[in-house]
Backbone as JSON, one array per atom type, in Angstrom:
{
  "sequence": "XXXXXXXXXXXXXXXXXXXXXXXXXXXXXXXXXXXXXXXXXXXXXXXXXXXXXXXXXXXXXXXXXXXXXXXXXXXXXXXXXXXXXXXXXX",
  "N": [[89.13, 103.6, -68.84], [89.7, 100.17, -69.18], [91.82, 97.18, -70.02], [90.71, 94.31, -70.01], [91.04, 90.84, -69.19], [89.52, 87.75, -69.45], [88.56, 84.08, -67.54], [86.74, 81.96, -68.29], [84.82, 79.7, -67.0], [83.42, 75.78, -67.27], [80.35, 74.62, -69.17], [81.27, 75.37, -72.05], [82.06, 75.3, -74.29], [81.09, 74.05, -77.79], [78.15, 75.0, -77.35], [77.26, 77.06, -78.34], [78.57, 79.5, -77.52], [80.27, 81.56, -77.77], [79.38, 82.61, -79.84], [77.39, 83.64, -79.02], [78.27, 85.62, -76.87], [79.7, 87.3, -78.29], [77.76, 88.58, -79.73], [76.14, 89.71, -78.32], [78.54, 91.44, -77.1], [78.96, 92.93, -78.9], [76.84, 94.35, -79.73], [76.67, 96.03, -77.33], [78.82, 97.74, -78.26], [81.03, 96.95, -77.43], [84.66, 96.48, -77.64], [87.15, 93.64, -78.33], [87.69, 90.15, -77.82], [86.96, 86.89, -78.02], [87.53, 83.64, -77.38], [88.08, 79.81, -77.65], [89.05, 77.66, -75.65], [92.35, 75.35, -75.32], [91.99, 73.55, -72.78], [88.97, 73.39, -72.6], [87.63, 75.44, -71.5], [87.23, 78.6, -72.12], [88.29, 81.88, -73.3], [87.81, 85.61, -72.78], [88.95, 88.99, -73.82], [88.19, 92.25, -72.98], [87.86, 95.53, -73.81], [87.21, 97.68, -71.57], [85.07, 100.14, -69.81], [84.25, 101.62, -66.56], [82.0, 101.3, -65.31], [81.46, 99.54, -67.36], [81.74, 97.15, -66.75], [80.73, 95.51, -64.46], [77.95, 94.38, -66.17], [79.16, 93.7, -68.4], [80.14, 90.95, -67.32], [77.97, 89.4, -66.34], [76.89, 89.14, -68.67], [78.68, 87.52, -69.76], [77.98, 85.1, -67.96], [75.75, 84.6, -68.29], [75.86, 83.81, -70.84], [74.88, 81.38, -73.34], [71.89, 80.34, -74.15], [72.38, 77.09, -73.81], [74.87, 76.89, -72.75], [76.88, 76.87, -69.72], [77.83, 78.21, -66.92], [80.8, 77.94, -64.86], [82.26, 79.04, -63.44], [84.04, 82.49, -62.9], [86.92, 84.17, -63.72], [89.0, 86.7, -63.82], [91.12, 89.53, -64.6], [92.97, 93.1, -64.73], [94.89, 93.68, -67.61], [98.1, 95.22, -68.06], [98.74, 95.73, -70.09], [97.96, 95.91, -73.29], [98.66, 96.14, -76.5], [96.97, 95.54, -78.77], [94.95, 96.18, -81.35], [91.14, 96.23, -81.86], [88.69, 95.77, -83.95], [85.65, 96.62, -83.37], [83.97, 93.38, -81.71], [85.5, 90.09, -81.8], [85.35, 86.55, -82.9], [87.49, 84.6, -82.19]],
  "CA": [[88.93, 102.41, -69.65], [90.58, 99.01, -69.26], [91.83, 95.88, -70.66], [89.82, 92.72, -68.82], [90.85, 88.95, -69.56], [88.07, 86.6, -68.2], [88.56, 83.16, -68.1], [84.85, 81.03, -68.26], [84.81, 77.46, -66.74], [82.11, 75.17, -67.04], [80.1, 74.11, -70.3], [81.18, 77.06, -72.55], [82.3, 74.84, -76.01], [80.05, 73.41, -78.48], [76.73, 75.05, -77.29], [77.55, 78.49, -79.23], [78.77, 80.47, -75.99], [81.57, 82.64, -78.02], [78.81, 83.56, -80.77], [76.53, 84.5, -78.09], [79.2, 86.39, -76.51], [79.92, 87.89, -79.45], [76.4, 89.54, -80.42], [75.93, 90.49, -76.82], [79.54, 92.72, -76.87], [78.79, 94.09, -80.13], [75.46, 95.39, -79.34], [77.01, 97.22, -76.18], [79.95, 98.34, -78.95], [82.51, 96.27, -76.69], [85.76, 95.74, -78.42], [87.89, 92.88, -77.86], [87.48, 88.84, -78.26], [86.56, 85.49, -77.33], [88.14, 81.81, -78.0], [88.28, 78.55, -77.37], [90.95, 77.06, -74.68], [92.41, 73.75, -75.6], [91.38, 72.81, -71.65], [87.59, 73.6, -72.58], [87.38, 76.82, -71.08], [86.95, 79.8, -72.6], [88.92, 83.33, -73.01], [87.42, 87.0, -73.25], [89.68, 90.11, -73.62], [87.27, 92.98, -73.36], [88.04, 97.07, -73.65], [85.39, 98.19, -70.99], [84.55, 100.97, -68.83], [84.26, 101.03, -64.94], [80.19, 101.48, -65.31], [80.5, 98.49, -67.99], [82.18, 95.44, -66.1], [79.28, 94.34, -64.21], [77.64, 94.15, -66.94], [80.02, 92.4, -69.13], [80.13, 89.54, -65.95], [76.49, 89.32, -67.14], [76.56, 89.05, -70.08], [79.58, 86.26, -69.6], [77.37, 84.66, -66.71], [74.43, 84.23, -68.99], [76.29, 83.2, -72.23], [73.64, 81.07, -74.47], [70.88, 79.31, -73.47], [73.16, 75.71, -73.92], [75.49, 76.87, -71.87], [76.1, 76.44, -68.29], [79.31, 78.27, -66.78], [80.77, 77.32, -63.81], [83.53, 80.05, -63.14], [84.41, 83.23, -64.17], [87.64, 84.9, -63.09], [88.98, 88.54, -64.2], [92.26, 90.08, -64.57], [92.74, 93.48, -65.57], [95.85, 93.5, -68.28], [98.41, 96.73, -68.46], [99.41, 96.55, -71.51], [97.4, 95.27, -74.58], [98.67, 96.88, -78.0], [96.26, 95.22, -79.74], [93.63, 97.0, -81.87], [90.2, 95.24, -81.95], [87.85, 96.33, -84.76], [84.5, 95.47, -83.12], [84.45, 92.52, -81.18], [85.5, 89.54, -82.96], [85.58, 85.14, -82.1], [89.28, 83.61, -82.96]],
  "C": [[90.09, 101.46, -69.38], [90.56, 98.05, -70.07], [91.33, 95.02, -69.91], [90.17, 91.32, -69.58], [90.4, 88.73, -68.71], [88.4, 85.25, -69.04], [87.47, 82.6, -67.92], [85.36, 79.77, -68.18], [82.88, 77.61, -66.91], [81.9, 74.77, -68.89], [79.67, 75.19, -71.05], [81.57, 76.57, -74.07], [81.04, 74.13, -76.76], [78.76, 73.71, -78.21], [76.66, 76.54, -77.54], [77.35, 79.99, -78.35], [79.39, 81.81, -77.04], [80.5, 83.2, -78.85], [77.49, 84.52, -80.03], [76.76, 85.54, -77.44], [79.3, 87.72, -77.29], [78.95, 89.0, -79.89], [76.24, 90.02, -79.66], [76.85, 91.71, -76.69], [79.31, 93.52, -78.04], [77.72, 94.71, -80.45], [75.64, 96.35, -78.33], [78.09, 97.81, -76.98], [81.18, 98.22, -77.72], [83.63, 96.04, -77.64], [86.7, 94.86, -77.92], [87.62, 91.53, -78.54], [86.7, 88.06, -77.72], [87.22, 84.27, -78.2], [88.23, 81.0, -77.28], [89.22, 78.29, -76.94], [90.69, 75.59, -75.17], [92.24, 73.13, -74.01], [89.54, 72.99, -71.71], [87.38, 74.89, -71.96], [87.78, 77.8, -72.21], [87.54, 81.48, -72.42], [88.49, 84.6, -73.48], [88.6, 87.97, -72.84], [88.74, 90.87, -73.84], [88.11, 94.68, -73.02], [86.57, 97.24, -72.64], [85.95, 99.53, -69.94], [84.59, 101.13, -67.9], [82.69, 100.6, -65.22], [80.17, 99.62, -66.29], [81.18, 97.2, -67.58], [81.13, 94.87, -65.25], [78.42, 93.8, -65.01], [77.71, 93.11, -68.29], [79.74, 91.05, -68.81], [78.82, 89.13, -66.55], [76.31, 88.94, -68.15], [77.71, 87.34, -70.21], [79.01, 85.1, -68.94], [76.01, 84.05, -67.05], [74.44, 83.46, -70.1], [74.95, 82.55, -72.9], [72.7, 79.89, -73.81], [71.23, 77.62, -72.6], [74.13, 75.67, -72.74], [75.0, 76.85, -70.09], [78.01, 76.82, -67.78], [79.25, 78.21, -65.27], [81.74, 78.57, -62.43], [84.0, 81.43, -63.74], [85.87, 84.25, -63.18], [88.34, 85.26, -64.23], [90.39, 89.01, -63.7], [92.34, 91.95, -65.16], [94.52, 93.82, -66.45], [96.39, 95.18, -68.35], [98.92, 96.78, -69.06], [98.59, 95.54, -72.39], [97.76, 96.44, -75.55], [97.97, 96.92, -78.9], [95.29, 95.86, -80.31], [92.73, 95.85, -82.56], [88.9, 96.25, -82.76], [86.34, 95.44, -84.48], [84.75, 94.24, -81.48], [84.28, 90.87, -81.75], [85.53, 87.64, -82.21], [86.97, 84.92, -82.9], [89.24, 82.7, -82.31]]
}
């Protein structure tokens, strides 16, 4: 299991990407986030799997009907302390 920050370009604010996000990781029981960048882009931290990162991408890649992303690039983080109950929007 890893930590994953993804950053999302393209048209990911105001057309209810993060809550789409959101219902999508917490139906696969993903834990982690999503928020709003003050450049318009968009940030996911996700706990995942090996088996569940393509998937994720997918699920990031599809976001909500409104949307329309342009970019998605993937880090994976070695150290997050953070404990994520769920997966939550901030």
């Amino acid at each position: 299991m890893h930590t994953y920050r993804f950053l999302i370009s393209g048209k990911v604010q105001g057309v209810f990407y993060r809550k789409t996000i959101q219902q999508m990781a917490a139906f696969g029981q993903i834990q982690g986030y999503v928020k709003n960048l003050s450049d318009g882009s968009v940030e996911a931290v996700a706990f995942l799997y090996d088996d569940q990162l393509d998937d994720f991408i997918n699920i990031l890649q599809n976001g909500s009907p409104l949307s329309q992303v342009t970019d998605i690039k993937y880090e994976v983080l070695e150290e997050d302390d953070l404990l994520y109950d769920g997966f939550e929007i901030k």
